[in-house]
PADO-777931 format. One record per residue: x, z, y of N, C-alpha, C, CB in turn; residue in three letters. Coordinates in steps of 0.1 Angstrom, whole numbers, plus 5000, padded with zeros to 4 digits. Glycine has a CB too. Example, Ala and Ser with C-alpha at 12.3 -4.5 7.8 and 13.67 -1.06 7.14 Angstrom:
# residues 2
<rec n_c1="5132" n_c3="5078" n_c2="4943" ca_c1="5123" ca_c3="5078" ca_c2="4955" c_c1="5132" c_c3="5078" c_c2="4967" cb_c1="5113" cb_c3="5090" cb_c2="4955" loza="ALA"/>
<rec n_c1="5128" n_c3="5071" n_c2="4978" ca_c1="5137" ca_c3="5071" ca_c2="4989" c_c1="5129" c_c3="5079" c_c2="5000" cb_c1="5141" cb_c3="5057" cb_c2="4994" loza="SER"/>
***
This chain:
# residues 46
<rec n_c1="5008" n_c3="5000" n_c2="4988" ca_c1="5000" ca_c3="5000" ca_c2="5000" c_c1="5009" c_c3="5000" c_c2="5013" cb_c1="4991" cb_c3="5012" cb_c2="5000" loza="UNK"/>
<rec n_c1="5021" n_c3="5004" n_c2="5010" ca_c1="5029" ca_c3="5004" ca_c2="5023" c_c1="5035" c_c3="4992" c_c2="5029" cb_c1="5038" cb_c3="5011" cb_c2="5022" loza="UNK"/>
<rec n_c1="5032" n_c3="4983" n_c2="5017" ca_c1="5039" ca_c3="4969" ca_c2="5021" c_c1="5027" c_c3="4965" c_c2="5029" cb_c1="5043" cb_c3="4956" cb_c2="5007" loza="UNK"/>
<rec n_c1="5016" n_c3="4965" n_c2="5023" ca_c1="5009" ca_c3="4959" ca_c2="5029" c_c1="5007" c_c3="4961" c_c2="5046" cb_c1="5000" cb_c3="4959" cb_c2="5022" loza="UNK"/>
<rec n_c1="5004" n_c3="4973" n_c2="5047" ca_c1="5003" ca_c3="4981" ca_c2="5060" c_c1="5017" c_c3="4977" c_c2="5072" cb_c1="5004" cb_c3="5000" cb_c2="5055" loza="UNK"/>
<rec n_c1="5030" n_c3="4977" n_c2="5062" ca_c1="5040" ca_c3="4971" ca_c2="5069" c_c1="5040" c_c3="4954" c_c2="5077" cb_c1="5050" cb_c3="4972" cb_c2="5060" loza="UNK"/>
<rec n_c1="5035" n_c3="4945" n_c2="5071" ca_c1="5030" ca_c3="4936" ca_c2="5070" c_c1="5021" c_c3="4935" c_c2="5079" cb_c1="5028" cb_c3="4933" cb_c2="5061" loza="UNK"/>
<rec n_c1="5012" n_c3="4937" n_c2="5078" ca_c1="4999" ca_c3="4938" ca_c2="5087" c_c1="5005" c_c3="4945" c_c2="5101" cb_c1="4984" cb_c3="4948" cb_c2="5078" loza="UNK"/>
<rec n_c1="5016" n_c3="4950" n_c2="5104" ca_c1="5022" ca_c3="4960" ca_c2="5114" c_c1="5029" c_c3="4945" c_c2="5121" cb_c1="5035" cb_c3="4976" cb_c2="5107" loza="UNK"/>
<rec n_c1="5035" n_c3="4942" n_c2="5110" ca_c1="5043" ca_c3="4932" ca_c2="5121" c_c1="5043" c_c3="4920" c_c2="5126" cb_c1="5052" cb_c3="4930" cb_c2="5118" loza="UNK"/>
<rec n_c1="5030" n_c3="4914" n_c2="5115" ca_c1="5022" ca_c3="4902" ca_c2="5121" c_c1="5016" c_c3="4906" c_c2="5134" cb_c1="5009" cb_c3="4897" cb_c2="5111" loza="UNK"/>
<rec n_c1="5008" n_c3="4915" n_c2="5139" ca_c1="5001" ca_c3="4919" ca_c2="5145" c_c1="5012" c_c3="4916" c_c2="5157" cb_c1="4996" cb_c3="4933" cb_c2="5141" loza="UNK"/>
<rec n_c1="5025" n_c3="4922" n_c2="5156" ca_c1="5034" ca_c3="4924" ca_c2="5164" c_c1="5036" c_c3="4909" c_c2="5173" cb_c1="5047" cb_c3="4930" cb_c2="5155" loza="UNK"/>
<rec n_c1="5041" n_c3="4902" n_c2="5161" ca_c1="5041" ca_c3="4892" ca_c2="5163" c_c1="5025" c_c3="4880" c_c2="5173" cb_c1="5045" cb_c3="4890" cb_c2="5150" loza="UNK"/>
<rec n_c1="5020" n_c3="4886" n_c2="5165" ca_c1="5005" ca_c3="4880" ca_c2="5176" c_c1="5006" c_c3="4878" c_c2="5188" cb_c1="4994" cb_c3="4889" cb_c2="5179" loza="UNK"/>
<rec n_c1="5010" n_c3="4892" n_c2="5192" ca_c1="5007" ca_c3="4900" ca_c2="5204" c_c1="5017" c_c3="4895" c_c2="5213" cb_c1="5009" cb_c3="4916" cb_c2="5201" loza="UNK"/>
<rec n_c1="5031" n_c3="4891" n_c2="5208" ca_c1="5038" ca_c3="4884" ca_c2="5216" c_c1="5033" c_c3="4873" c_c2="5219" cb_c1="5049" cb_c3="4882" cb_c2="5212" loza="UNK"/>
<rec n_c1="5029" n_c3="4862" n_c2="5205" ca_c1="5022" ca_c3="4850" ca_c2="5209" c_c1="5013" c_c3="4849" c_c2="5221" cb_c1="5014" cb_c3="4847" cb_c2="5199" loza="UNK"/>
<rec n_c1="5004" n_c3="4860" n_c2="5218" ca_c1="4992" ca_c3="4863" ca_c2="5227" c_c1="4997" c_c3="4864" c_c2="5241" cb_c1="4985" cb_c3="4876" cb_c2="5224" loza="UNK"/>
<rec n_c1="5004" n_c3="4867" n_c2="5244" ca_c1="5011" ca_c3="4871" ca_c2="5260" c_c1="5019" c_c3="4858" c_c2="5263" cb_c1="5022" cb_c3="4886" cb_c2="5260" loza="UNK"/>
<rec n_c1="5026" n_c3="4850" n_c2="5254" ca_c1="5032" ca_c3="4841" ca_c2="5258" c_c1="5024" c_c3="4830" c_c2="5266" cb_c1="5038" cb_c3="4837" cb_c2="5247" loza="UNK"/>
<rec n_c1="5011" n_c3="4824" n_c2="5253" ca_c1="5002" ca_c3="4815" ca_c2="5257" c_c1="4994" c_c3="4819" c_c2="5268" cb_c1="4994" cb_c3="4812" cb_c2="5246" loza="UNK"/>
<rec n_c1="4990" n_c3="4834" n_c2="5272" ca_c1="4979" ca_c3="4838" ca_c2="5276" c_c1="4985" c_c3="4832" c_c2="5296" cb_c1="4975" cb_c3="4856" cb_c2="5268" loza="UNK"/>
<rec n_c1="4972" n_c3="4832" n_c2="5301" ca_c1="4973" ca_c3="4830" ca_c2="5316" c_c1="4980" c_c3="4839" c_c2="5322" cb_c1="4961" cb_c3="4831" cb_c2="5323" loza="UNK"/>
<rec n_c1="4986" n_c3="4836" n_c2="5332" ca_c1="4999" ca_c3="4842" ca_c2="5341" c_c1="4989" c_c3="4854" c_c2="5349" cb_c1="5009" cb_c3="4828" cb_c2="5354" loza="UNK"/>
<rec n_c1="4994" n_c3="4866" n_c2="5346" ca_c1="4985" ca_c3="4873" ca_c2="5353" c_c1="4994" c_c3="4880" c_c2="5362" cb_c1="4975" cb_c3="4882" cb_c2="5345" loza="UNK"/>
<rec n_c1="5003" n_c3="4871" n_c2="5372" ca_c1="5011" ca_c3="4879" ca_c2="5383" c_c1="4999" c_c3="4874" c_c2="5394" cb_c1="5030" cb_c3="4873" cb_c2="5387" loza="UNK"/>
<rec n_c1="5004" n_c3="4883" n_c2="5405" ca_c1="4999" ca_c3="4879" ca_c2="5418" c_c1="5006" c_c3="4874" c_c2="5426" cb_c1="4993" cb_c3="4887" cb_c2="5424" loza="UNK"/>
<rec n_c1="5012" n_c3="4867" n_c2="5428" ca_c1="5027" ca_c3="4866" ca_c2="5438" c_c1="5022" c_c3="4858" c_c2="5450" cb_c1="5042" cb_c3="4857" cb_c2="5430" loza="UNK"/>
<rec n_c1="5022" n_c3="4862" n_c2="5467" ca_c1="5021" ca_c3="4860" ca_c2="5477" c_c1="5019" c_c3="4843" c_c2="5480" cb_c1="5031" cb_c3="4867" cb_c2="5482" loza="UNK"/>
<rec n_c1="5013" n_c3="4842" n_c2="5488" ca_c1="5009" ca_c3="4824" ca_c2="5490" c_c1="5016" c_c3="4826" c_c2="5502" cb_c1="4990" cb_c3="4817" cb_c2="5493" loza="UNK"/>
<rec n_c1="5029" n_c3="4812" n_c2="5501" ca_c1="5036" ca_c3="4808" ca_c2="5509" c_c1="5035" c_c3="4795" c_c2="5514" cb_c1="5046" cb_c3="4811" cb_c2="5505" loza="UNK"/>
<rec n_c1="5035" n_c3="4791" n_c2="5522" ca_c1="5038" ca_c3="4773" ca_c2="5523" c_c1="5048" c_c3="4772" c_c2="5520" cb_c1="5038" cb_c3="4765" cb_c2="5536" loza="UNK"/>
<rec n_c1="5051" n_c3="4757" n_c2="5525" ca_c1="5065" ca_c3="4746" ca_c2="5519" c_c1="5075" c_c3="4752" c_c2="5531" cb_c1="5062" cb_c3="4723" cb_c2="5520" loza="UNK"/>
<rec n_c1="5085" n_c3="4755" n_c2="5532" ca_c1="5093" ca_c3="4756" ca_c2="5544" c_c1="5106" c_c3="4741" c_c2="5540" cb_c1="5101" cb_c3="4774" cb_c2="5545" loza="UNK"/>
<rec n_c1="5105" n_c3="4737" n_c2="5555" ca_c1="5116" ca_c3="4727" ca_c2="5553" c_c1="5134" c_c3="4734" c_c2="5552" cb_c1="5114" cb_c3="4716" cb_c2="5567" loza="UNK"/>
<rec n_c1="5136" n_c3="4719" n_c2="5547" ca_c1="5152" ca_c3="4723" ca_c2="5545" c_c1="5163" c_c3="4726" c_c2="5558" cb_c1="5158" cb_c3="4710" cb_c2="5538" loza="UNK"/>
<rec n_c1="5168" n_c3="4733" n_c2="5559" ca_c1="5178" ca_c3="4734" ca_c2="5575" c_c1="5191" c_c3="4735" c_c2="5569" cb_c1="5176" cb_c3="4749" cb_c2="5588" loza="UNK"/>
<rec n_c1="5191" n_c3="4732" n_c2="5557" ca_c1="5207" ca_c3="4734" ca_c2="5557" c_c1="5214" c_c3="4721" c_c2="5563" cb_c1="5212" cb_c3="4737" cb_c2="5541" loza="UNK"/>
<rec n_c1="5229" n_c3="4714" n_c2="5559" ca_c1="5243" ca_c3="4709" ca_c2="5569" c_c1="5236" c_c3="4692" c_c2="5562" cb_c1="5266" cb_c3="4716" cb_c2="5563" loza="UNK"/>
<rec n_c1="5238" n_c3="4686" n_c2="5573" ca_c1="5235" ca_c3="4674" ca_c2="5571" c_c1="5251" c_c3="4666" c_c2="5562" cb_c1="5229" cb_c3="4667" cb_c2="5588" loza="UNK"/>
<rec n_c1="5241" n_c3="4661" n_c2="5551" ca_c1="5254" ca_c3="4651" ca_c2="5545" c_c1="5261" c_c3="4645" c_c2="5556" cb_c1="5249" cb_c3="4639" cb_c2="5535" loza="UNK"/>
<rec n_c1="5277" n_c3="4648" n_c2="5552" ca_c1="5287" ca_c3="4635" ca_c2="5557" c_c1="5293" c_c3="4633" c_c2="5548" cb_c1="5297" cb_c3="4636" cb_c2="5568" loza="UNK"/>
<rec n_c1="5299" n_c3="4617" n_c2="5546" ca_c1="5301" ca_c3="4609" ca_c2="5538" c_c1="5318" c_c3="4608" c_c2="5539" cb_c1="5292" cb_c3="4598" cb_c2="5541" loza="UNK"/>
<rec n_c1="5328" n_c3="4612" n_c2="5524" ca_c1="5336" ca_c3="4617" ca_c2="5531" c_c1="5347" c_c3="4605" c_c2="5526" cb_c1="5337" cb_c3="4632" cb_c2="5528" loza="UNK"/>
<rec n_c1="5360" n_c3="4603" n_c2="5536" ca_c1="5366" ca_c3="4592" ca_c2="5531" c_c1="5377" c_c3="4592" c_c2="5523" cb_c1="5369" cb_c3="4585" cb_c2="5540" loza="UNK"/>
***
């Protein structure tokens, strides 16, 4: 009976990662716009 119980422990385990992997992003992270680029304009060098 312990195998089984072990088994059934670690599938579960395993699920549960699945489950979180696939599952919808549940952060909240701030709404930003696009900011442009300001960094050094290419020069072309000889």
């Amino acid at each position: 009976m312990g195998i089984f119980r072990r088994l059934g422990e670690m599938l579960q385990y395993v699920w549960d990662g699945a489950a979180r992997i696939f599952s919808p992003n549940d952060d909240n992270p701030p709404e930003t716009d696009t900011q442009p680029y300001e960094g050094d304009k290419y020069q072309e060098q000889r």
